[in-house]
N, C-alpha and C positions, 0 to 999 in steps of 0.2 A: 463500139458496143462489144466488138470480140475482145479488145482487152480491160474493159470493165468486168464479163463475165469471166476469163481467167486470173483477174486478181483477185476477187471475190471467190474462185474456186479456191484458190493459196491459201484466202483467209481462214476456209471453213478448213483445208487441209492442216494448216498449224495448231487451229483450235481442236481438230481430232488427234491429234499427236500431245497436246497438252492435256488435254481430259485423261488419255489411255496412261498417260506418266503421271498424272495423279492416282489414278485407279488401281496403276498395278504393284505402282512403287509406293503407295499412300500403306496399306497394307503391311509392306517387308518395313518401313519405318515404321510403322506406328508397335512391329514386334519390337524392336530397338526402344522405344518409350514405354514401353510396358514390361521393363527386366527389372528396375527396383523393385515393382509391389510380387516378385517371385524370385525371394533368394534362394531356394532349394535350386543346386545343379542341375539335376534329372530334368526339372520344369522349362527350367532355360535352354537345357540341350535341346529338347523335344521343338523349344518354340522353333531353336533359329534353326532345328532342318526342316522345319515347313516353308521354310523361305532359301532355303540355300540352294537348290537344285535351279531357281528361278530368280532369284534376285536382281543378278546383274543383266539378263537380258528384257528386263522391266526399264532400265537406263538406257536404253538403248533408244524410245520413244523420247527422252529428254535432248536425246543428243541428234536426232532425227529434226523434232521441231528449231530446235535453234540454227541449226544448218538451212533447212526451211527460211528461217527468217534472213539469218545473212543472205543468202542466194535472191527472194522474194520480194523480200523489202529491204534494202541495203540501208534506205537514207535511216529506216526507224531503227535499225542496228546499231546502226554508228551513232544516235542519239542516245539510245538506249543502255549501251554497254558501259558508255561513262557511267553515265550518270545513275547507274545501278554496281558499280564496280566494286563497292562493299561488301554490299550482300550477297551477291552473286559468286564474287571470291571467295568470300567465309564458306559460304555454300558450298560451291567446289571442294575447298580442302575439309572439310567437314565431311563431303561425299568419299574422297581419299582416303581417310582417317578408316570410315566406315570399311568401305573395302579391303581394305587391309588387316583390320580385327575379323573378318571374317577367316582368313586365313591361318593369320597368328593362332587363332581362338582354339582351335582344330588340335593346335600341338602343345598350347600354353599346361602347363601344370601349376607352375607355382605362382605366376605371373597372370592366371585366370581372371580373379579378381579384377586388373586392374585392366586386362582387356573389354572387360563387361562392360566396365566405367565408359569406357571408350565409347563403346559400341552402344549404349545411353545417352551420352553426351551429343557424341556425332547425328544419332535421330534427332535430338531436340534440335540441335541447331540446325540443320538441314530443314526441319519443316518448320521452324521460327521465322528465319530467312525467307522460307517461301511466302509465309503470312506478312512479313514486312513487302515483300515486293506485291501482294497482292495489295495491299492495303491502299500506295502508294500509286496504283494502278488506277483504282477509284477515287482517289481523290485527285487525282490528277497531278499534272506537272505546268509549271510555267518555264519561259524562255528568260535567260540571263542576260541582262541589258540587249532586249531583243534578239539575241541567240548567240551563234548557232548551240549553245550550253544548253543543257534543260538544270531547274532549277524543283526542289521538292524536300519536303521534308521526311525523315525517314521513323524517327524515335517520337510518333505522333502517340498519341492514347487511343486514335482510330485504329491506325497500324498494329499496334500491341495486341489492340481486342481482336483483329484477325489473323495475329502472329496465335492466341493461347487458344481461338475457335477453332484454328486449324489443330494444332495439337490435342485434343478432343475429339475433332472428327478422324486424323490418322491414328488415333486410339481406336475409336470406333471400328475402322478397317481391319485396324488387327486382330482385334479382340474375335470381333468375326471371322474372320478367315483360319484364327486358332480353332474355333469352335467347329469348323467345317474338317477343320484337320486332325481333329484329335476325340479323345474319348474320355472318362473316366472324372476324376478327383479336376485334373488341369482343365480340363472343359465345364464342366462345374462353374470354377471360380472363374474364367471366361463371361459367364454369363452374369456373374456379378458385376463384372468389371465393362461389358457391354452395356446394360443398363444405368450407371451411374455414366459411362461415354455418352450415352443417346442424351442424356438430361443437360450436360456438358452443349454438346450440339445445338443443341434443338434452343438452348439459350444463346447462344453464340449466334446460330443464323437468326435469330429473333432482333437483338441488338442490332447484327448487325445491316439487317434488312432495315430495320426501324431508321437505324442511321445515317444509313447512305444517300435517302435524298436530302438529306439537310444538308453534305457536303458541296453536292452539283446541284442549281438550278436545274439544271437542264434533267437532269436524269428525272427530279422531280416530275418535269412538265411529260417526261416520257413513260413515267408510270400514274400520275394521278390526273393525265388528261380526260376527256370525258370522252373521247375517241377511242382510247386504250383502255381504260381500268378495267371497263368489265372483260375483256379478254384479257387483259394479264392477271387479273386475280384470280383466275384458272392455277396458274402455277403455284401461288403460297399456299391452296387450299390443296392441290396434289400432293404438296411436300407435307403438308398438315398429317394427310391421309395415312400416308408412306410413313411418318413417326410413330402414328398410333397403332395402324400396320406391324409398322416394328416391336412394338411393346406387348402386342399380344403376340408375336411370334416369341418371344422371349418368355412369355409365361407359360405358351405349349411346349415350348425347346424344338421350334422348328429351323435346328442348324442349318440346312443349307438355304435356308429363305432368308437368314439374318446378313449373310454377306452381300447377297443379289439386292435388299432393301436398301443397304449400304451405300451400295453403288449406283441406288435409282436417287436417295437423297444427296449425295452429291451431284449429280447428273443435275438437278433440279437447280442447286445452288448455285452451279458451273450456270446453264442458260439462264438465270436473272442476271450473272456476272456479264455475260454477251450482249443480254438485253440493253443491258446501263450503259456498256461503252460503246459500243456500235451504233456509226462504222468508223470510227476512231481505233488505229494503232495504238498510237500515242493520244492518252485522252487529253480532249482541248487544245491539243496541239496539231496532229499530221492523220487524216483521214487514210484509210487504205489505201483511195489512188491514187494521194500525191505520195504516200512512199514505195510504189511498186516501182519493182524494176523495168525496162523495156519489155517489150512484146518478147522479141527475140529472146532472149534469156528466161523469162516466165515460160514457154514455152520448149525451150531445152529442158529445161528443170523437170518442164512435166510430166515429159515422156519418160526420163528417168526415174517420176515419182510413181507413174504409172506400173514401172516395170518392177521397183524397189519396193512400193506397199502392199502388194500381193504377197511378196516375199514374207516379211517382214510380220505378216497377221497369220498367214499360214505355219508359218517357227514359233510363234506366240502360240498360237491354240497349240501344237503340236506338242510343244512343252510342257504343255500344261496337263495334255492329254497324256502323258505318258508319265508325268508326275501325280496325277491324280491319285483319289482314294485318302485312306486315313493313315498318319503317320505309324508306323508298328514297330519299326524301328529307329536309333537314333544315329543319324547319318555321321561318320566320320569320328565317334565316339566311341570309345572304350566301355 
């Protein structure tokens, strides 16, 4: 009983490390996907010091959950890292790429241009990747001639539709969080570009919600049982809410409500995604407690998790609180 309840603590602990690296880093990406539709400099400058002061310790929750899992769940690591070694890699050097145009960007003169590229590129594929591993998540994986391989396809048309929903919704994050940051002409068209994101979305999670139980049986029998559906259709009718929510804060220009809505419809997105697989690691494959670690080791972990995410949420706010307010000047610019 005590180590079912602490593996099931691990679970919901990775799933909070995973939501807050979407949330925080979904945002500073989706400024990176939203630099073609603003060639003027000035615009660009403005966007990436709303994210420069914070960027990289938004990664830091990416790099926290996956430690979490090696340590937590060994066996679904070591399945999992093959057999995602593509994407995950691309991802990576894509995240590197990004990193590094941050710095370059700062000093570039003639070479500008072609760091923007970069710094374009490297968001799309970073959040492409994330939409193929999610995709591939819900649909699940099979065993190769019985194992120990996992077996799955990646370049699905399911997979794609939540490689380009995601790119939509971390549009969405940005566009908002620009809006919360800034003021004038660039905030304006912000709210252009918010409004054709939310439509983007809202079609995206529609498909994609429509689709997903035709993938898995099972998830099926877990949303359209007659035991469940009237309590889970509490959630598509909140997220309903929270778009149209959205849309009239867009037409009052209630900036700081258009980021926090943001963040509630993904929230919403994120738990039908928990709904569907759980308590699958690996869906159809390795339940939570057959890939947890020992007692012993789940509970080393803890106590350092204990001492490490206090930390960790306090540096978070803190940074955020001392970065706060509206952009007024352009950080590290001439």
């Amino acid at each position: 009983m005590q180590a079912d309840i602490l593996t099931t603590a691990w679970f919901f602990l990775i799933g909070f490390c995973i939501i807050m690296y979407v949330l925080l880093d979904g945002f500073d990406l989706g400024v990176g996907i939203l630099f073609p539709f603003f060639p003027e400099r000035y615009d660009r400058n403005v966007m990436i010091s709303t994210i420069l002061p914070v960027w990289d310790g938004n990664q830091t929750w990416l790099v926290l959950g996956g430690a979490s899992l090696y340590g937590a769940f060994p066996k679904a690591f070591s399945l999992l890292l093959p057999a995602l070694y593509l994407p995950i890699f691309v991802m990576i050097l894509a995240l590197l790429l990004r990193g590094i145009t941050f710095e370059f960007r700062l000093k570039a003169k003639k070479a500008l241009a072609f760091w923007d590229k970069i710094f374009f590129l490297s968001s799309v594929v970073v959040t492409f990747s994330q939409g193929l591993v999610l995709g591939t998540f819900v649909k699940g994986y099979t065993y190769i001639n019985g194992g120990p391989e996992l077996s799955y396809q990646l370049l699905t048309p399911f997979n794609i539709t939540c490689g380009i929903a995601l790119l939509f919704g971390y549009t969405l994050l940005g566009s908002t969080w620009i809006i919360m940051k800034t003021t004038g002409e660039l905030q304006n068209k912000m709210y252009r570009v918010a409004a054709i994101s939310l439509v983007g979305v809202s079609i995206g999670m529609f498909i994609v919600s429509l689709w997903t139980p035709f993938i898995d049986q099972r998830i099926a029998s877990i949303w359209f049982s007659q035991e469940n559906f009237y309590k889970l259709a509490l959630l598509p009718i909140i997220t309903m809410c929270l778009i149209l929510y959205f849309a009239y804060a867009i037409y009052k220009r209630h900036e700081y409500d258009l980021f926090i809505l943001t963040n509630a419809i993904f929230f919403c997105g994120y738990t039908g995604f928990g709904i569907s697989t759980w308590p699958y690691l690996i869906p159809r494959i390795l339940p939570v407690w057959d890939a947890a670690a020992p007692v012993t080791s789940q509970l080393f972990m803890f106590v350092g998790a204990v001492i490490l995410l206090p930390v960790l949420l306090g540096y978070t706010a803190y940074s955020y609180y001392i970065f706060r307010g509206k952009i007024t000047d352009i950080i590290g610019y001439d």
